[in-house]
KESE-622232 format. One record per atom (N, C-alpha, C): z, y, x. Coordinates in steps of 0.02 Angstrom, whole numbers, padded with zeros to 5 digits, always signed. Example, Ala and Ser with C-alpha at 12.3 -4.5 7.8 and 13.67 -1.06 7.14 Angstrom:
! residues 2
+00390-00284+00660 +00390-00225+00615 +00390-00165+00660 +00354-00112+00642 +00357-00053+00684 +00394+00002+00645 
! end
This chain:
! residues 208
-02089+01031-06101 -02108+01019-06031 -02074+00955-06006 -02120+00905-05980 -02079+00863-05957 -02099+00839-05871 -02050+00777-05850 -02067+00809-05758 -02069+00711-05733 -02099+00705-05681 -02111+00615-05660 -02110+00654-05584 -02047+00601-05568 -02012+00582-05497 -02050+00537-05437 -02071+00569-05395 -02100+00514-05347 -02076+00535-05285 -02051+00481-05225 -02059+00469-05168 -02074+00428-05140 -02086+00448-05062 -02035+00471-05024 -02052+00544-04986 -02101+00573-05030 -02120+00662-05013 -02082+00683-05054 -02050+00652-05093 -02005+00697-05137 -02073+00763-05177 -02071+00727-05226 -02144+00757-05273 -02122+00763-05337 -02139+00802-05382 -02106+00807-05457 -02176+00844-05475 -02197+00812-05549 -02236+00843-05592 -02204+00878-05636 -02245+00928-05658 -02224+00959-05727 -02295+00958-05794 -02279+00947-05837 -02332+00948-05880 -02317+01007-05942 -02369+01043-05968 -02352+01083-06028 -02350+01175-05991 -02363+01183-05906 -02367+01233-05890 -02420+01272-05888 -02399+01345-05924 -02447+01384-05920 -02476+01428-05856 -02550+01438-05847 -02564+01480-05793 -02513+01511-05767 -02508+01569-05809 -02472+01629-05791 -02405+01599-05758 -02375+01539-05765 -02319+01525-05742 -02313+01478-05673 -02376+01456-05655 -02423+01451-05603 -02427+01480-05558 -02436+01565-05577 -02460+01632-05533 -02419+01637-05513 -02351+01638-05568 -02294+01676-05545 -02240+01619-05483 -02250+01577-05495 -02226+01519-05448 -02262+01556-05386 -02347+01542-05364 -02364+01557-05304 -02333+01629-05267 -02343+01679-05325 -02301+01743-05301 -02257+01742-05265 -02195+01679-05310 -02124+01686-05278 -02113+01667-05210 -02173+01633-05178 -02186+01607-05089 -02227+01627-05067 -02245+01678-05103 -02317+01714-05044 -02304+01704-04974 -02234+01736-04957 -02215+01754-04914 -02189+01720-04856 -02141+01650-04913 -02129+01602-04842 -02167+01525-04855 -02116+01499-04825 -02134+01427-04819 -02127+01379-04878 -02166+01339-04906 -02103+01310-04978 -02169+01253-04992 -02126+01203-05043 -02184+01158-05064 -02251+01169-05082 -02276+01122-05070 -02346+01143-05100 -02376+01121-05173 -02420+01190-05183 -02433+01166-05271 -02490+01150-05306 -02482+01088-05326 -02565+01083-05369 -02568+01092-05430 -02644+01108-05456 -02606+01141-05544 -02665+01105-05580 -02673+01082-05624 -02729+01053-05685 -02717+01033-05757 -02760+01097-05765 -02761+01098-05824 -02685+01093-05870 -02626+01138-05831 -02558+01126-05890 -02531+01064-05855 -02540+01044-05809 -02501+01005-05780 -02479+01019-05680 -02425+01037-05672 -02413+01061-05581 -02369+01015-05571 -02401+01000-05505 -02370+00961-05467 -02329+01007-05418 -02286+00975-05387 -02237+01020-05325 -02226+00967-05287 -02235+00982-05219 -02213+00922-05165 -02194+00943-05098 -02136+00901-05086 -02109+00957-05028 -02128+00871-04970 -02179+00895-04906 -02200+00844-04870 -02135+00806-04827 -02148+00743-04809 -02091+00690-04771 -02122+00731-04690 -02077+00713-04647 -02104+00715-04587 -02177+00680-04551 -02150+00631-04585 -02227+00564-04577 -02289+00582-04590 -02304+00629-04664 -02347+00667-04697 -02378+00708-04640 -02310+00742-04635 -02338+00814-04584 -02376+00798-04537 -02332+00746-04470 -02355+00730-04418 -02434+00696-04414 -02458+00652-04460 -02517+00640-04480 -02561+00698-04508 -02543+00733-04543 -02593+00792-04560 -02612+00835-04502 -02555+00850-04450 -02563+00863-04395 -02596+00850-04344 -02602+00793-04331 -02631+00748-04300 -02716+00744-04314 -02749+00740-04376 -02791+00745-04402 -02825+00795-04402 -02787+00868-04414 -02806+00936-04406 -02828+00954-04307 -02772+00920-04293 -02792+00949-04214 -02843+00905-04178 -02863+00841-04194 -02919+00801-04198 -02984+00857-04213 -02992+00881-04263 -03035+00902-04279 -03065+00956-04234 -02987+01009-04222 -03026+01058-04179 -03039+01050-04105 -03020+00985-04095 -03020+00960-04027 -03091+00950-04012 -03088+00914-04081 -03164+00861-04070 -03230+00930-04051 -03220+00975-04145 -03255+01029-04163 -03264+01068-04089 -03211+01084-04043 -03214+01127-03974 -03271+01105-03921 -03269+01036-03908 -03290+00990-03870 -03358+00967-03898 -03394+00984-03956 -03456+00975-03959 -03490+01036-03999 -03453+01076-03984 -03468+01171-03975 -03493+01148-04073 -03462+01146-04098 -03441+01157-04166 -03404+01223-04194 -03452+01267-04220 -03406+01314-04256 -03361+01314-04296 -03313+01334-04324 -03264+01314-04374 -03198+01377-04378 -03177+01375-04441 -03115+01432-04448 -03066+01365-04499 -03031+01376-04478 -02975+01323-04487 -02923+01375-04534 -02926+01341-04586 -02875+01394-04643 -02812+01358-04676 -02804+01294-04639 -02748+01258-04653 -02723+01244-04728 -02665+01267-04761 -02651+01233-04819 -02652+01304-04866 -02697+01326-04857 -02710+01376-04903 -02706+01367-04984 -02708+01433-05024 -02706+01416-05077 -02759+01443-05104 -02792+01375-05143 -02862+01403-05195 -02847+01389-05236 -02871+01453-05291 -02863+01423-05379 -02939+01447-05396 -02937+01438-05467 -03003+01465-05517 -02980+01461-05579 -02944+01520-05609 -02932+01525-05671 -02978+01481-05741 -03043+01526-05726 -03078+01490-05783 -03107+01417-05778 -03052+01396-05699 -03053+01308-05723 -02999+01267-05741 -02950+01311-05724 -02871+01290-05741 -02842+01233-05683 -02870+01263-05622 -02852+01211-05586 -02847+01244-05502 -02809+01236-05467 -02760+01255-05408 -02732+01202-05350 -02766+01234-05296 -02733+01171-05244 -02724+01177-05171 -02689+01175-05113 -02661+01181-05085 -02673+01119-05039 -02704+01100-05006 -02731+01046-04954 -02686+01060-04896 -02705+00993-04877 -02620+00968-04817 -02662+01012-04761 -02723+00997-04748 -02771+01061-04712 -02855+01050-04715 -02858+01101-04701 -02941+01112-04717 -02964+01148-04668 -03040+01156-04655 -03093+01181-04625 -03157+01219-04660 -03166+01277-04632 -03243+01285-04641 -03287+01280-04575 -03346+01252-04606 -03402+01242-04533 -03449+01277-04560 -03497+01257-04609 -03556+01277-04615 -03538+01350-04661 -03475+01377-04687 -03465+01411-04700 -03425+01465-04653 -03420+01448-04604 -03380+01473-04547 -03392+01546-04544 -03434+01561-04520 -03462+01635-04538 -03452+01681-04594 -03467+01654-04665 -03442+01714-04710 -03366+01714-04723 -03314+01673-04697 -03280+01673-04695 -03222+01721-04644 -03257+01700-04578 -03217+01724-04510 -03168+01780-04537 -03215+01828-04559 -03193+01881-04577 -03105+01907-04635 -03116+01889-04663 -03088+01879-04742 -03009+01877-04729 -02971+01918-04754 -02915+01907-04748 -02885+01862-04824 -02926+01861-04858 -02915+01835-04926 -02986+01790-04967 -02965+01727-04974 -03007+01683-05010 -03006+01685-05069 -03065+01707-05102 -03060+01697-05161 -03120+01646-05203 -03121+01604-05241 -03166+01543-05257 -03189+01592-05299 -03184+01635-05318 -03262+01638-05414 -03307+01666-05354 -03303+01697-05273 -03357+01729-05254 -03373+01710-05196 -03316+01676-05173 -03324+01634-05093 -03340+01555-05114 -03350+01523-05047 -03357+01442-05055 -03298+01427-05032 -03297+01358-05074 -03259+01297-05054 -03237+01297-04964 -03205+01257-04942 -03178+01242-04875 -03247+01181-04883 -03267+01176-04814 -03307+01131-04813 -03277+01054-04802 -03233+01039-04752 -03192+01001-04734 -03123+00989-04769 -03097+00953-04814 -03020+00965-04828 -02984+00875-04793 -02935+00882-04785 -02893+00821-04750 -02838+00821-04800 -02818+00759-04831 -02780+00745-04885 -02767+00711-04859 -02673+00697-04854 -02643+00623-04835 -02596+00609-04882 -02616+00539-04914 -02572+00520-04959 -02512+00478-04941 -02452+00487-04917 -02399+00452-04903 -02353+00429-04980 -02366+00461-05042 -02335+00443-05079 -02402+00441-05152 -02408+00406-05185 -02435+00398-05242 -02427+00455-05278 -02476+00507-05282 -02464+00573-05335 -02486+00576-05383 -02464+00625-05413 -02477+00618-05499 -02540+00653-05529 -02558+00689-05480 -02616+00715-05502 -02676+00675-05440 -02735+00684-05478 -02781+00673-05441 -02820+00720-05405 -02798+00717-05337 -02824+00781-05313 -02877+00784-05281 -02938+00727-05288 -03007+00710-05268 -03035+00757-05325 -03022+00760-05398 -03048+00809-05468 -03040+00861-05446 -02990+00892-05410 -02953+00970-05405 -03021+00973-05357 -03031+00934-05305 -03100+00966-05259 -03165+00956-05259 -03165+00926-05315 -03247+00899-05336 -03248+00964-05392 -03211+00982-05435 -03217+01033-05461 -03241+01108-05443 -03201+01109-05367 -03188+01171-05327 -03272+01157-05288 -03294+01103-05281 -03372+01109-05249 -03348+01098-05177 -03298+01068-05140 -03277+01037-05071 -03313+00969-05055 -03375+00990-05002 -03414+00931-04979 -03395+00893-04960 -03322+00871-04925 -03319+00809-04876 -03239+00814-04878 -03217+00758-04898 -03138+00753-04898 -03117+00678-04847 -03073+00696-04822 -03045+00658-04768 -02963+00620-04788 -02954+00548-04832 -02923+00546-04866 -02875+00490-04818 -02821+00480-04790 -02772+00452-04754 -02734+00436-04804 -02706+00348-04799 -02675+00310-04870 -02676+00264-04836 -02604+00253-04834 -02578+00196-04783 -02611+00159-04725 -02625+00193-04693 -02645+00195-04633 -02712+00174-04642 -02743+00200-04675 -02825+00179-04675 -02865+00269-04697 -02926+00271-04671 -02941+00335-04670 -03021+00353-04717 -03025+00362-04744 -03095+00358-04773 -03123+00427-04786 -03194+00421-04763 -03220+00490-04770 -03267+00476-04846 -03270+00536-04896 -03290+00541-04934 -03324+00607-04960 -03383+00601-04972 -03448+00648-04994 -03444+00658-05047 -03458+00732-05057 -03469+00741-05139 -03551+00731-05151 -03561+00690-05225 -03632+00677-05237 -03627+00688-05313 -03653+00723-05344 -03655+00748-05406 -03593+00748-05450 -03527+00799-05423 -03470+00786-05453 -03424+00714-05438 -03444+00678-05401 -03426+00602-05372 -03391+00605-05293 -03363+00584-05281 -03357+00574-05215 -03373+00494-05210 -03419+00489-05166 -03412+00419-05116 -03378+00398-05047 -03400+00331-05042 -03346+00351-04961 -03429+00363-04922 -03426+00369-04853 -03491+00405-04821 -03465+00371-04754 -03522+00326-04729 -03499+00300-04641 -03462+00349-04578 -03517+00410-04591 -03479+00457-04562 -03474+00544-04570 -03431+00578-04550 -03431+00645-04569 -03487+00684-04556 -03505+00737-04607 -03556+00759-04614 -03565+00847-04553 -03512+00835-04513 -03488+00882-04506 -03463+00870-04404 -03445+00838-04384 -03425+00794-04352 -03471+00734-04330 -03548+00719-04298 -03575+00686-04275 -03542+00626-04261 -03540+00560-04285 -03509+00505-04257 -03441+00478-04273 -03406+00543-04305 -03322+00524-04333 -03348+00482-04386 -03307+00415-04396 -03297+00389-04459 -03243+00366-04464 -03220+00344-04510 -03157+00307-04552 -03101+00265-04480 -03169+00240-04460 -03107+00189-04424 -03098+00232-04370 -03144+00289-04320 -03132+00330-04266 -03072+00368-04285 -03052+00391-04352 -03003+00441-04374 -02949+00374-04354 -02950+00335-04398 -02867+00286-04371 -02861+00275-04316 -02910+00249-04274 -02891+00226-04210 -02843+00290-04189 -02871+00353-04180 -02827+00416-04135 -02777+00430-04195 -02774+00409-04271 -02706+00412-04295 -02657+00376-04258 -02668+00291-04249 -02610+00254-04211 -02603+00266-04149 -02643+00283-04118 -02648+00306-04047 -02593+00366-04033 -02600+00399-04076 -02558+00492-04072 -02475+00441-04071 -02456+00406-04091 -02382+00361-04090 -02372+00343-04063 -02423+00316-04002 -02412+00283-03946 -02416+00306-03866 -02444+00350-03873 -02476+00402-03823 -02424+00473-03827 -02428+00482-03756 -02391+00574-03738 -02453+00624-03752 -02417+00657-03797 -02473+00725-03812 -02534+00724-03757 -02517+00737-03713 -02580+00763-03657 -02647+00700-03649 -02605+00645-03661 -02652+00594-03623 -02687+00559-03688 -02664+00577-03769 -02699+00601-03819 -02751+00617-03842 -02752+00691-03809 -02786+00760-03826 -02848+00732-03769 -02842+00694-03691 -02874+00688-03645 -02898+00643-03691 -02887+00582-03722 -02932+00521-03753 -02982+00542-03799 -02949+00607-03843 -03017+00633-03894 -03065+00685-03847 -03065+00712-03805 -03103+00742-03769 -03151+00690-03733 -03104+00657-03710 -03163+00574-03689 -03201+00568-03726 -03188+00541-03785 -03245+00509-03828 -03274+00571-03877 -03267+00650-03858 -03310+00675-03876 -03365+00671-03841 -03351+00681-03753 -03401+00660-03711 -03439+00613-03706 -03426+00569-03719 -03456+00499-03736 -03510+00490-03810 -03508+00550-03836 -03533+00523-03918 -03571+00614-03919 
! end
């Protein structure tokens, strides 16, 4: 087994791990709070997020249900949940996610499971540190339509199209959001007091 060091999320791979030692990792945090884990194919990643990470994933997530509220968008918001699929060897844990068009068979569910449920329709990935796995494969695999990818301050929305992701002008999901609408209210959220924020994305839901 060997392990590659990255920050400033403070991230460590492992390579040569088996499932079962996978399972038993998620087991050991069912319960609380702890890094998050991606797994492929015999190789897990572990990454414990910077503040910077967070506050942007945050930011992005509450964007969404702001926006989603304000143009009567359904949605169940399942945050950094954990999906695996054994018979793909692969496991992952998104900074946060959404279902829309799946919203409904979901609502319900106290437990996700991929061999019989769908994908999150929406996932939000922010890359503050260069990771070792590629975690665009982990969701093109898993069948996740629309990923929302934040990387140094630039935001790109991307479609799945036959196992591919492209980038896409705008969300498929979200009328009118695109790439550059997501940054603008990223730099904005740094400069602005919460309230008068939350009032700017309600604006330009009204507006659009």
């Amino acid at each position: 087994m060997t392990a590659v060091f990255s920050t400033p999320d403070q991230t460590v791979a492992l390579t040569g791990v088996h499932w079962e030692t996978y399972e038993r990792l998620l087991a050991d945090q069912e319960d609380r709070s702890g890094p998050r884990l991606y797994y492929d194919c015999g190789t897990l990643e572990i990454m414990s997020p910077s503040s910077r990470h967070e506050r942007t994933k945050e930011t992005l997530a509450l964007f969404v249900q702001l926006l989603a509220g304000e143009m009567g968008v359904d949605f169940v918001s399942v945050g950094s949940t954990t999906f695996r699929r054994e018979d793909l060897q692969k496991g992952f844990e998104p900074d946060s996610c959404f279902y829309v068009r799946n919203a409904e068979t979901i609502r319900a569910k106290d437990k996700i499971d991929l061999s019989v449920d769908p994908p999150p329709d929406l996932v939000i990935e922010v890359a503050v540190t260069n990771p070792v796995l590629n975690k665009l494969s982990l969701y093109s695999a898993a069948g996740v339509p629309e990923v929302w990818i934040y990387d140094e301050d630039h935001v790109e929305i991307l479609a799945l199209d036959s196992k591919t992701y492209r980038q896409k002008a705008e969300s498929s999901f979200l009328p009118g959001v695109t790439g550059a609408t997501l940054q603008e209210f990223v730099f904005s959220s740094r400069e602005m007091k919460s309230p008068a924020w939350i009032k700017s994305v309600r604006d330009w839901a009204a507006k659009h």
